[in-house]
Kinemage of the C-alpha trace (Angstrom):
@kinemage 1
@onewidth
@group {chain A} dominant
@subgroup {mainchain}
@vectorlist {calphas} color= white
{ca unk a 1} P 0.000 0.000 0.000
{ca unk a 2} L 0.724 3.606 -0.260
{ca unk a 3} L -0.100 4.353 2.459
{ca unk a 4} L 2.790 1.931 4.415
{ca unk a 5} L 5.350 3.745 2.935
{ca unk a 6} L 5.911 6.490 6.046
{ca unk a 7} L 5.011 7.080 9.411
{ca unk a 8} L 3.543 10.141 7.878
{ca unk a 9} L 0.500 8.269 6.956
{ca unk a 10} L -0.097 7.306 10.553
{ca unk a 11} L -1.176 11.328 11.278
{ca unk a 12} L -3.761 10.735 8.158
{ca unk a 13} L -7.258 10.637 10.082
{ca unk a 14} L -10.102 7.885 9.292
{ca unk a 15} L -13.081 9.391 8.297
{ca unk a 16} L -15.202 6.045 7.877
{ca unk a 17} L -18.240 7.665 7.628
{ca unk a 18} L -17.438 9.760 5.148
{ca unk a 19} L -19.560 10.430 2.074
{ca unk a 20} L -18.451 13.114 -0.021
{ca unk a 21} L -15.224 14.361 -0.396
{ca unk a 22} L -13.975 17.727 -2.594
{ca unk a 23} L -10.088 17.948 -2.499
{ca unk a 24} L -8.408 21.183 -4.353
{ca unk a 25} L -4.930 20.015 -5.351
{ca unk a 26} L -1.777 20.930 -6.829
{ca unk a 27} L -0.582 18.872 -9.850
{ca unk a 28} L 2.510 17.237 -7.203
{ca unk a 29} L 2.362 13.507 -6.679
{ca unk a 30} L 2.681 13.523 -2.927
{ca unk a 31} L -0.881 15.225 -3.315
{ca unk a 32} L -2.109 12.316 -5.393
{ca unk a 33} L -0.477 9.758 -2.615
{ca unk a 34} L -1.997 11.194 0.199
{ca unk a 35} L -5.497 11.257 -1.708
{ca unk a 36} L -5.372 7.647 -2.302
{ca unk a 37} L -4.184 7.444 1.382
{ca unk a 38} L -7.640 9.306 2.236
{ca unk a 39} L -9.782 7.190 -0.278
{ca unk a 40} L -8.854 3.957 1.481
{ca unk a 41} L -9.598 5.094 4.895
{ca unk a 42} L -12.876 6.230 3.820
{ca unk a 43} L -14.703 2.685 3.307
{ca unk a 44} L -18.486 4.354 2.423
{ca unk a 45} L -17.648 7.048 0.284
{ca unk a 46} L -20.105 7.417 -2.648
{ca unk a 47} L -18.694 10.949 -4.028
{ca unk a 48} L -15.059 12.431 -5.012
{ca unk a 49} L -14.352 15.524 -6.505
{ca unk a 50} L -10.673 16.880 -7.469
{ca unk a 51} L -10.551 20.274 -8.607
{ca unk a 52} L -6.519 20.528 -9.594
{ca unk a 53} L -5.181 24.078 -9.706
């Protein structure tokens, strides 16, 4: 996983109850990492948006 890669990923919170998620981004691929970090500790989302800037 990703998300094993650093200790970092142990500050991420869990948002398991989340169901919609908007995420403004820069075009860097720690961003991307950290979303798919977020996306698996969300287990009932229904809705992502990325806006990239």
């Amino acid at each position: 996983h990703l998300c094993e890669a650093s200790d970092l990923w142990d500050m991420l919170p869990e948002f398991p109850n989340l169901k919609k998620l908007i995420v403004v981004s820069g075009r860097h691929e720690l961003h991307f990492i950290v979303i798919a970090c977020l996306l698996q500790s969300s287990p009932v989302l229904e809705s992502l948006e990325i806006q990239i800037e």
